[in-house]
Each structure stands twice: as C-alpha cells, then as structure tokens.
C-alpha positions, 0 to 999 in steps of 0.5 A: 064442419067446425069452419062451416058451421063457425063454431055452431056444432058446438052449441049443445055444450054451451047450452048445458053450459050456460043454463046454470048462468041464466036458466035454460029457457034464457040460455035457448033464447040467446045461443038461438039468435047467436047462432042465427047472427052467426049464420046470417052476418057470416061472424064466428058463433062466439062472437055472436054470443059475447056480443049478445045483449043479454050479456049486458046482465050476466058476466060471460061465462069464464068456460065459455071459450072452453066449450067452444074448443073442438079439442075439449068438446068430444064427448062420448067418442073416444069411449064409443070408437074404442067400443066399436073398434073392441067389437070389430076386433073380436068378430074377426078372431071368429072368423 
C-alpha cells in the first residue's frame, strides 16, 4: 500500500502535522492538491508536498520525512494487536 498509494497513506499525520505550521484549513488545502499531483503525475507524495508553492512562505517542516516514515507512523496498532491477541488468548484457556 505504501508503494501503491506513493506515501498518501500517510497523509493523516502530516495533516495533524503541519496544522500547527499553517492552520488546518491551509494544511487541507495544500496536502489535497499534493496528493492529487501525487496521483495524477505518478510522483512520490512527498514530493509533491516540497514542491507545493505554499512552501514558498512556510519553511518545511523539519518532521516532515518523519511523518512519512511507514516505520514511525503506527499509531495505535502495537497496543490494538497486543489487546486482540490477550483476548484471543484468554478465550481458548476457556475452551
């Protein structure tokens, strides 16, 4: 999915990201058509994103290339597979 989608699954994070840089509605905007360039120019999302013009008056986020990072952008899924598999684990000593 990450090759697929050319780094778009990430887009959540670098919204949360980069609305403290530039305000949610401006952040929105700009990951939107990013990612439409993205889609339509078959060019990495973060490539999209540093070229975008509104970059032009913000500097780049330095976590930028974080939030991209498939290996740092997990989010809750460590703590929800350890939670199923606990369950799972519980229901077959009852069985």
């Amino acid at each position: 999915n990450l090759d697929l989608t050319r780094g778009l699954v990430a887009s959540e994070t670098v919204m949360m990201g980069l609305t403290s840089a530039m305000g949610r509605h401006e952040a929105h905007h700009v990951l939107y058509e990013a990612a439409q360039r993205a889609q339509s120019e078959n060019v990495p999302y973060l490539t999209a994103i540093l070229e975008h013009p509104a970059f032009q008056n913000h500097p780049v986020p330095p976590n930028l290339t974080h939030w991209l990072n498939p290996t740092t952008n997990v989010g809750e899924s460590v703590s929800i597979t350890e939670d199923v598999v606990s369950r799972v684990a519980g229901s077959e000593r009852l069985s």
